[in-house]
VMD Tcl script that draws the C-alpha trace (Angstrom):
set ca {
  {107.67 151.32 36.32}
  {111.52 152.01 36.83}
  {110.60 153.69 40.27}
  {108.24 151.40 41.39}
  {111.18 148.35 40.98}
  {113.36 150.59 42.36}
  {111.52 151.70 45.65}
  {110.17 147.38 45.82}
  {114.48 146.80 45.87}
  {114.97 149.02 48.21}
  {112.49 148.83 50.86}
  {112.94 144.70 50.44}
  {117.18 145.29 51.01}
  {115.93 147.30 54.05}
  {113.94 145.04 55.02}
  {116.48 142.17 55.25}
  {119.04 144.51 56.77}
  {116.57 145.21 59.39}
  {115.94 141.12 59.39}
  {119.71 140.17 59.39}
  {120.11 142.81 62.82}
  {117.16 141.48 63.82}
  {118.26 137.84 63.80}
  {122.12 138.65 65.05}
  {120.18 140.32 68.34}
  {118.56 137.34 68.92}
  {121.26 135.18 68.78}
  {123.33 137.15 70.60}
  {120.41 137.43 73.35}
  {119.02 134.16 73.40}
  {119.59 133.07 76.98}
  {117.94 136.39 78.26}
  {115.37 136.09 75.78}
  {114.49 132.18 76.69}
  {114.92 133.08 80.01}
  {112.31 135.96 80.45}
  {109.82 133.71 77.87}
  {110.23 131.03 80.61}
  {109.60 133.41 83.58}
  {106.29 134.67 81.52}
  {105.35 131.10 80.79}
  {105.80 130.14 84.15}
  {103.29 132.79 85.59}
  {100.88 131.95 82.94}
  {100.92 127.95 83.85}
  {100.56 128.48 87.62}
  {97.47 131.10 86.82}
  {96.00 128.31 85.16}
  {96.43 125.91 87.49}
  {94.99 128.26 90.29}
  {91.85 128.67 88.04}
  {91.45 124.94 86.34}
  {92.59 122.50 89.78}
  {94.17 119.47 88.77}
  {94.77 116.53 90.86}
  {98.50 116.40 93.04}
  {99.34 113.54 90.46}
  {99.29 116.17 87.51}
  {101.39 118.96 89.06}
  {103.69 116.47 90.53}
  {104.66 115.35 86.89}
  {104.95 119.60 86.35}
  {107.14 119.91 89.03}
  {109.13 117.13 87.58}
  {111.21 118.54 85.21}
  {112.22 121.37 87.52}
  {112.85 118.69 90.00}
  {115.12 117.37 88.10}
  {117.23 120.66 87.80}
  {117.36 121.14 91.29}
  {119.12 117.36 91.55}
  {121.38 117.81 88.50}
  {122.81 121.10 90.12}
  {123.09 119.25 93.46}
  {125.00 116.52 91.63}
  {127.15 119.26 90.34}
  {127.94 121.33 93.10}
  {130.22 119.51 95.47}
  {133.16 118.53 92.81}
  {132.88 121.69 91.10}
  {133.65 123.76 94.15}
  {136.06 121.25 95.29}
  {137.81 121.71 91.91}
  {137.47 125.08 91.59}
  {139.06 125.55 95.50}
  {141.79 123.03 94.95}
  {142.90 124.81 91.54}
  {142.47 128.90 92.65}
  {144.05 128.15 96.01}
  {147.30 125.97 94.79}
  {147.74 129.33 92.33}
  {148.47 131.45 95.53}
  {152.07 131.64 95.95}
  {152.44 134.80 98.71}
  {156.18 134.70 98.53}
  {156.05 135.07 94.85}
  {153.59 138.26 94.71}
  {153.49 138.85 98.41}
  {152.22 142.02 98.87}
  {149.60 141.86 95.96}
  {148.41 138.56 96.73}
  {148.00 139.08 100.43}
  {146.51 142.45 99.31}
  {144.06 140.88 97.19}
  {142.66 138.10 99.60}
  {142.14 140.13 102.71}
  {140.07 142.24 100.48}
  {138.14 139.69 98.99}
  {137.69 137.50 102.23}
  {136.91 140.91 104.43}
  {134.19 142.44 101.78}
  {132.78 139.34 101.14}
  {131.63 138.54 104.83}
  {130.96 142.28 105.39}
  {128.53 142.26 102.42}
  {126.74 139.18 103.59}
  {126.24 140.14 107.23}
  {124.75 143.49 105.36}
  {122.44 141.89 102.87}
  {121.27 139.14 106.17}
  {120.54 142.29 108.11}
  {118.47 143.94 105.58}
  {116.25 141.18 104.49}
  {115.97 140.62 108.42}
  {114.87 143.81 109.05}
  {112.64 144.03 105.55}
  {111.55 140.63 106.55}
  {110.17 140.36 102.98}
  {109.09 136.73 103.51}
  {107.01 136.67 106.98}
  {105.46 140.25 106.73}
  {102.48 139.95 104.87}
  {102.60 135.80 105.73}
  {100.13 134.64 108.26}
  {101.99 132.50 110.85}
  {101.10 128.88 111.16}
  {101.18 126.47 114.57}
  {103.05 123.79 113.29}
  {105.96 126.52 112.36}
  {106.10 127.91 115.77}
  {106.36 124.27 117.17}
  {109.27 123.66 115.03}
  {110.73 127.03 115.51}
  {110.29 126.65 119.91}
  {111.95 122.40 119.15}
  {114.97 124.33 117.27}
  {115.39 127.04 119.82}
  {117.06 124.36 122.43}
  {120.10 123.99 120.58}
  {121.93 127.60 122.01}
  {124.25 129.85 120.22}
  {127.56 128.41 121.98}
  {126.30 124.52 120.34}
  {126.18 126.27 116.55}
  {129.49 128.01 116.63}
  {131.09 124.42 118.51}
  {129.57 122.56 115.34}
  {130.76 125.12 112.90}
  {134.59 124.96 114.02}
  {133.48 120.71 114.35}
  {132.20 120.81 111.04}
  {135.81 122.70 109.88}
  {138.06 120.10 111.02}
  {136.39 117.13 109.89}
  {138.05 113.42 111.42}
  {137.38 111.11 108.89}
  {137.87 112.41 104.49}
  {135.16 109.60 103.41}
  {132.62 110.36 105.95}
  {132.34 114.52 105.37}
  {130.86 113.72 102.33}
  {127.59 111.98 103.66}
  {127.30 113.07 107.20}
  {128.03 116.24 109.43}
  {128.41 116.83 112.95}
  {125.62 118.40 114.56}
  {124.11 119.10 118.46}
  {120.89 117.96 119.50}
  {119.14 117.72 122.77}
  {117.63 114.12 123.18}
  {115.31 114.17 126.56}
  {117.17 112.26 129.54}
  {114.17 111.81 131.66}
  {111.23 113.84 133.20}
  {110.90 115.19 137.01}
  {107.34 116.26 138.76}
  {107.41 118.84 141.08}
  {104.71 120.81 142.55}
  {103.82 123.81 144.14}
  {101.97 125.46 146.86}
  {99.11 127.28 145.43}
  {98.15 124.32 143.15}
  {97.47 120.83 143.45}
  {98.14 119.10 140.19}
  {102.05 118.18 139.49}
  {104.12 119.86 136.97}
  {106.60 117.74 134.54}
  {109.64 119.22 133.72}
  {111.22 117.18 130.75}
  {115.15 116.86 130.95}
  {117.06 117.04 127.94}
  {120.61 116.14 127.68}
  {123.06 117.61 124.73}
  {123.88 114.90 122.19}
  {127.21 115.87 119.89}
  {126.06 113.30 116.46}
  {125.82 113.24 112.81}
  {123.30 114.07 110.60}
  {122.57 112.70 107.26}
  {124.31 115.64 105.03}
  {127.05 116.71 103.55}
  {129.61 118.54 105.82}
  {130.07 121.41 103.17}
  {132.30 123.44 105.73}
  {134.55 120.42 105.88}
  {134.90 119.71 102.98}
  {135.53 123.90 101.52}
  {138.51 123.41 104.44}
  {139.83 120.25 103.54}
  {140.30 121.90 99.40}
  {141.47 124.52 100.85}
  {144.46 123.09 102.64}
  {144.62 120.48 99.85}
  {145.11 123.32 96.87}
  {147.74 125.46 99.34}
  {150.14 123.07 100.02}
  {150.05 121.48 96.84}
  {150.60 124.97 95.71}
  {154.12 125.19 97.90}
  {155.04 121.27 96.36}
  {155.96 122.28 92.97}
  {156.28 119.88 90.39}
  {155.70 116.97 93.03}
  {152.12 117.25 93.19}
  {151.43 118.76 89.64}
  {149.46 115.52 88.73}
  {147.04 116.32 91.83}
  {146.58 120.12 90.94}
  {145.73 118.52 86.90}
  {142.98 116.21 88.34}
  {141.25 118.99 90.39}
  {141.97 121.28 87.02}
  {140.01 118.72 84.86}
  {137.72 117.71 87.43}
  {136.74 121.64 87.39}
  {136.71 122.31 83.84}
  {134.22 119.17 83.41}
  {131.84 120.03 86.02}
  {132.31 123.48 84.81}
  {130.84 122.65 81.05}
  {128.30 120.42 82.66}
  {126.58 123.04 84.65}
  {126.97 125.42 81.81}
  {124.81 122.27 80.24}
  {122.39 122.30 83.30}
  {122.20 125.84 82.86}
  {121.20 126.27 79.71}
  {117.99 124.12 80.29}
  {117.08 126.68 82.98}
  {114.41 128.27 80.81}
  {112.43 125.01 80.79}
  {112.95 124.39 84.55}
  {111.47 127.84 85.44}
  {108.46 126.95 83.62}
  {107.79 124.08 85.61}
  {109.60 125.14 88.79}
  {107.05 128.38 88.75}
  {104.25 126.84 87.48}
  {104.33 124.53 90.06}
  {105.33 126.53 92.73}
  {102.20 129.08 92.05}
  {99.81 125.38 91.38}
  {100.80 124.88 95.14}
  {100.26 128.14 96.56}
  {97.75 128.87 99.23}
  {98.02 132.54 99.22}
  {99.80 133.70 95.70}
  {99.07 137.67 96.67}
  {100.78 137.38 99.58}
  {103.75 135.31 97.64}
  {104.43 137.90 94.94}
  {104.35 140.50 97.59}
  {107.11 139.07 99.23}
  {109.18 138.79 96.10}
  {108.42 142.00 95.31}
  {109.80 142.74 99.04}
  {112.67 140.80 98.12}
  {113.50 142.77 95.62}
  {113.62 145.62 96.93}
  {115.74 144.08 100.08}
  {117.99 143.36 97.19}
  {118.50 146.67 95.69}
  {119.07 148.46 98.52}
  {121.83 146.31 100.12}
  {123.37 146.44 96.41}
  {123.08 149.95 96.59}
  {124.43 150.88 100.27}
  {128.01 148.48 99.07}
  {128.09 150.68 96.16}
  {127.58 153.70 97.55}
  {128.88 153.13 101.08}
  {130.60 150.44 101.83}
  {133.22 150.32 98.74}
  {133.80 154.08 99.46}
  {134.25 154.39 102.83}
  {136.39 151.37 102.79}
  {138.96 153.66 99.90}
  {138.74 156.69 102.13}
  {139.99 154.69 105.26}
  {141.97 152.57 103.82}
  {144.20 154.76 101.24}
  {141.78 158.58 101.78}
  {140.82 158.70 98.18}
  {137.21 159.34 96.33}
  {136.19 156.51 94.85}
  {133.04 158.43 92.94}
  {135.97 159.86 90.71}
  {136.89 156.33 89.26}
  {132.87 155.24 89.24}
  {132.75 157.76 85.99}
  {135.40 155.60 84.01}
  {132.97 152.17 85.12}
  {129.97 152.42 82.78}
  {131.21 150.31 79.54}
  {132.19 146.85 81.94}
  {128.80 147.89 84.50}
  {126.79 147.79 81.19}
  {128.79 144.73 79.83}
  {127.81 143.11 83.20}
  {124.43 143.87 82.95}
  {124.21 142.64 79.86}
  {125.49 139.20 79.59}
  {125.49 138.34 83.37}
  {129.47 137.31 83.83}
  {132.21 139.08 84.81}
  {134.43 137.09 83.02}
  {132.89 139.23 79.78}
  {133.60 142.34 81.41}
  {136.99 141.92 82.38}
  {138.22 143.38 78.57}
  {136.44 146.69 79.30}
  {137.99 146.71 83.05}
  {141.12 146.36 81.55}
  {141.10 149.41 79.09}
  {139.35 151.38 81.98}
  {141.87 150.59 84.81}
  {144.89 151.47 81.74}
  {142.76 154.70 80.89}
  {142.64 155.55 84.35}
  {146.62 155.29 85.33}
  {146.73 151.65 86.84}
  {149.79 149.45 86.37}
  {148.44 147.05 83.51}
  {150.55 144.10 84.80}
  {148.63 144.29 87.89}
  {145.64 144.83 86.86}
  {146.12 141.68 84.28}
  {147.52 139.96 87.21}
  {144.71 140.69 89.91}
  {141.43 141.12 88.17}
  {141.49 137.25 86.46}
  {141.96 136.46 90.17}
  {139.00 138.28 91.54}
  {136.63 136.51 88.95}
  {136.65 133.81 91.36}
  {137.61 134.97 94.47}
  {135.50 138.42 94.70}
  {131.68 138.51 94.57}
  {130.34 140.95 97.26}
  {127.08 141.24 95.40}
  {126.79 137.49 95.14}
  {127.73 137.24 98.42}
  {125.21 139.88 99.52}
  {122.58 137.73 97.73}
  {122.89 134.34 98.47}
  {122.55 135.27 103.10}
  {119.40 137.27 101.86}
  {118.36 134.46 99.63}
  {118.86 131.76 102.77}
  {117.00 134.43 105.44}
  {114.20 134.73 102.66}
  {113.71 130.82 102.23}
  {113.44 131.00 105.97}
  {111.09 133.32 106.39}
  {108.72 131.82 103.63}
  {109.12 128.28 104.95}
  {108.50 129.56 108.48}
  {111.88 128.96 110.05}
  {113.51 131.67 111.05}
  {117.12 132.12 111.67}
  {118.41 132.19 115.20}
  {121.53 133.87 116.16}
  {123.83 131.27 116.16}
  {122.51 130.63 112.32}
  {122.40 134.08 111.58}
  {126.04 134.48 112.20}
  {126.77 131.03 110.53}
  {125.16 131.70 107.18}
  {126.58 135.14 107.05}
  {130.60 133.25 107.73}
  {129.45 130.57 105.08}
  {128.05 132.79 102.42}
  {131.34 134.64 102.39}
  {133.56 132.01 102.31}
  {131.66 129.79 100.01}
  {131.15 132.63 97.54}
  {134.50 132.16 96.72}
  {134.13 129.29 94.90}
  {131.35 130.38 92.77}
  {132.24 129.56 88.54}
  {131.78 133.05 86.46}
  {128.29 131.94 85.40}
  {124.96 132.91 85.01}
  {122.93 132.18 88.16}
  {125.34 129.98 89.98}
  {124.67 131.51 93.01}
  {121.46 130.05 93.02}
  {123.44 126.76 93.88}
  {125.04 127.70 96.76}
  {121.48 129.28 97.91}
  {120.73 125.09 97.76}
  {123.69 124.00 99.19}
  {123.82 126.19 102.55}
  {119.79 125.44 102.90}
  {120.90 121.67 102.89}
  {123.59 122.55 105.58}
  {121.74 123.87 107.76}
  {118.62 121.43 107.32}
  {116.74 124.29 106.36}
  {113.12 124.12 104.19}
  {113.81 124.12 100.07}
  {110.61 124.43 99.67}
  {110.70 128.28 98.60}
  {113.63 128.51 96.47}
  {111.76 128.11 93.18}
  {110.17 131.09 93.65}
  {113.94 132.58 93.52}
  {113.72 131.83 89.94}
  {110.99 134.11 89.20}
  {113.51 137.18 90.28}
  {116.61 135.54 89.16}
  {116.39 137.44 85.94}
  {116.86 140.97 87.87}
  {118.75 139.65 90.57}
  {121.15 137.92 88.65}
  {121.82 141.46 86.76}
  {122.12 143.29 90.12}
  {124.69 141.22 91.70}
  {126.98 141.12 88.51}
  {127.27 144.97 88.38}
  {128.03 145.07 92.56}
  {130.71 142.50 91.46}
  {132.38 144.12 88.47}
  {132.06 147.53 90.27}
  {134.03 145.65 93.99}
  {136.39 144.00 91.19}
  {137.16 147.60 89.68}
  {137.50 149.25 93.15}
  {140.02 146.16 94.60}
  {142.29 146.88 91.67}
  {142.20 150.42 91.87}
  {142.88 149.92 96.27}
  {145.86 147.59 95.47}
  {147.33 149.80 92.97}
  {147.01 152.94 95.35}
  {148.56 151.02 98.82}
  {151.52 149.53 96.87}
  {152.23 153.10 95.33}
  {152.05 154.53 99.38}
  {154.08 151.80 100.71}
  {156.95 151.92 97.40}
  {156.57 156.17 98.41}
  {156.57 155.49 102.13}
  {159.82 152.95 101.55}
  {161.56 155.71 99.60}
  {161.26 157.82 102.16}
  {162.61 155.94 104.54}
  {165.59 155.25 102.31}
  {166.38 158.65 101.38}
  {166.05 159.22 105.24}
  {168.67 156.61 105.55}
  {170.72 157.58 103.03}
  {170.63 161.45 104.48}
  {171.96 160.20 107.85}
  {174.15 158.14 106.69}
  {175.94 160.68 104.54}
  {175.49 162.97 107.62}
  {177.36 160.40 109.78}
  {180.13 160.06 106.76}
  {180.38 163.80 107.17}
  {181.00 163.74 110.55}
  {183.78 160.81 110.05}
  {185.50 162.80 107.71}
  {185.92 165.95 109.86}
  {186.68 163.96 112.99}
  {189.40 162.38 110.42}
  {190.75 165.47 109.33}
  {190.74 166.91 112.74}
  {193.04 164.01 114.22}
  {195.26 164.20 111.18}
  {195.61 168.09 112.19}
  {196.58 167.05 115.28}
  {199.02 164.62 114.37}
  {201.32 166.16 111.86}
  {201.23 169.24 114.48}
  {202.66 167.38 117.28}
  {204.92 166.65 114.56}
  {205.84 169.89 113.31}
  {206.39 171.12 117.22}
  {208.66 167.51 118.38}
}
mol new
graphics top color blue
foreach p $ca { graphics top sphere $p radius 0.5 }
foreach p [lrange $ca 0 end-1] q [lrange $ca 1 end] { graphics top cylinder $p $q radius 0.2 }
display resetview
């Protein structure tokens, strides 16, 4: 009877350890765990809608709520990277920390367009989205209307766009190109009888009924810099874009948070609406694989070759000391939660701690290669689901804007997925396809958090390395210095000695 109480006590203390673990995993978990549970859910409403139709009343009030999402993080975007730009760019003071700071920004601005440009040209050449996709004729119509505007028009209204001439009016409109026909001539020729018109169009420098986003990322910009050089002058201006960011900062992590319940509707009614769903989750399936291996060639290329050139170093070495903060990253999705283990890992490795707590806050905002990476291959992919392919004066476009804009980003789960929105509405581009983004945000998300912990690591670690050559390359010099000029003291003292030789001889013989 004793043993039989005894084994019931201790399988049932067991049993609520196991519970209690149980329970702290799950809260410590949740948003992956509602997230995934909303992906699944998702997939399981749009299969029954494709089996059980209902009427385009029905899945519009399904689509609603995910709808909604989409406009709350539109609401959000604009003042939170204004904010955040203002606030991170007023902080850089290059004659305080000159070398570190310049440093630190070429290497964030340079990697960031360089791993765009790479993760555009994979997806292009993948082409996950148009290569299963029967082409339509309305598409191709579109595509031939956008082809008029030429290369030398999208890179005019890009540096147009970056100087805008009026602060109220970059918020609703930006400057675009368009060719408007002038007039029509017939002409005919020899061998045929019927007359040929030839429709004249004339180039048109307008607006267009969106949101200059390039003008207003340069106006911040300039804003947060010299308010950075004013001091105490302008304080009150750098506190209202601090605040401004910190609320719109809590309010997406708000928006956010609902994200479970907008993938079940954004899905659902994404797959409701689809005409050819095999074809669909092939080319997410494409797109992930587009995504892994542009991920993989900046880890395993790109970052590397760029430490051999730049200070002829392996970086593999220092990739053995990354797995805690890559796991970390993996894990929650933020590289703000990483940046503890980065810290103990750059000390453990040798790097000066003050500038690795000086730098790697800074690169939490400014350095996102992998997000940077996804967000062009995200824009090419809409593209080439919605039928509207990039041209080359796009192409080049998105890739400048993805870097740049990237560097705005808040440390949060998914918030590249906004700037995915916000260069789509730039460029007038189809929406119509991001929701299916959401179905792969839950590995993609995890992918472009370790390629961003892992650039983080590897800009500390380049810093670090080219201030230690140029503090041993300065030494040299002065020891150099320092040689000749005791050499050239030397050289005084005998020429000194010499003439005084001289002198008290002519002495002694007069």
């Amino acid at each position: 009877m004793d043993f039989s109480h005894s084994s019931i006590c201790n399988f049932h203390s067991y049993m609520s350890r196991k519970f209690r673990s149980l329970k702290k995993f799950i809260r410590k978990n949740i948003t992956i765990i509602c997230m995934f549970m909303g992906i699944l859910l998702g997939i399981a409403l749009g299969a029954i809608l494709k089996v059980f139709p209902v009427p385009e009343s029905v899945l519009l009030w399904i689509g609603l709520p995910g709808e909604l999402f989409i406009r709350s993080l539109n609401f959000a975007v604009i003042p939170l990277l204004t904010g955040n730009i203002i606030t991170m760019s007023s902080k850089l003071k290059p004659s305080v920390q000159g070398k570190m700071a310049i440093l630190a920004l070429s290497y964030c601005v340079g990697l960031n367009i360089v791993a765009s440009f790479l993760g555009l040209g994979i997806t292009s050449l993948i082409n996950p989205g148009g290569r299963f996709m029967s082409n339509s004729i309305s598409s191709q119509t579109s595509s031939e209307d956008r082809n008029k505007v030429e290369i030398s028009d999208v890179f005019m209204d890009f540096f147009r766009n970056m100087v805008p001439d009026n602060f109220v009016k970059m918020f609703l409109y930006s400057t675009a190109t368009v060719y408007k026909p002038s007039g029509s001539s017939n002409t005919s020729t020899p061998d045929s009888i019927n007359n040929i018109t030839i429709i004249n169009y004339e180039r048109v420098v307008g607006t267009t009924p969106q949101t200059n986003i390039l003008g207003i990322l340069t106006t911040s910009l300039v804003i947060g810099l010299v308010a950075g050089c004013r001091g105490e002058k302008v304080r009150p201006l750098i506190e209202l874009a601090e605040s401004v960011s910190e609320i719109m900062t809590v309010i997406t992590e708000v928006i956010i948070k609902l994200l479970p319940v907008a993938m079940i509707s954004l899905i659902g009614y994404a797959i409701g609406r689809m005409e050819r769903v095999e074809e669909n989750f092939i080319a997410l399936v494409l797109f992930i694989a587009s995504s892994i291996t542009f991920h993989t060639i900046i880890i395993l290329l790109v970052l590397p070759l760029f430490i051999f050139i730049t200070v002829r170093r392996n970086l593999f070495r220092f990739y053995c000391f990354l797995s805690e903060p890559v796991l970390t990253a993996f894990s929650s999705t933020s590289s703000l939660i990483a940046l503890p283990q980065l810290f103990r890992v750059c000390d453990r490795y040798g790097i000066d701690p003050d500038l690795v707590r000086t730098v790697a806050p800074f690169l939490t905002s400014f350095n996102a290669n992998g997000s940077a990476a996804f967000i062009a291959s995200a824009v090419c992919f809409v593209t080439q689901l919605a039928r509207q392919p990039l041209n080359a004066g796009q192409f080049i476009a998105v890739g400048f804007l993805s870097g740049i804009n990237v560097m705005a980003l808040p440390a949060i789960p998914s918030a590249s997925i906004i700037t995915v929105i916000l260069i789509t509405r730039a460029f007038n581009l189809s929406e119509s396809a991001i929701s299916l983004l959401f179905v792969v945000e839950f590995i993609a998300d995890r992918l472009r958090t370790v390629v961003n912990v892992m650039s983080h690591a590897t800009c500390v670690l380049f810093i670090h390395l080219k201030l230690k050559q140029n503090d041993a390359t300065l030494n040299l010099i002065n020891s150099s210095r320092n040689q000749a000029d005791s050499l050239n003291q030397n050289d005084t003292s005998i020429d000194n000695s010499e003439s005084n030789n001289v002198i008290s001889h002519n002495i002694y013989v007069s």
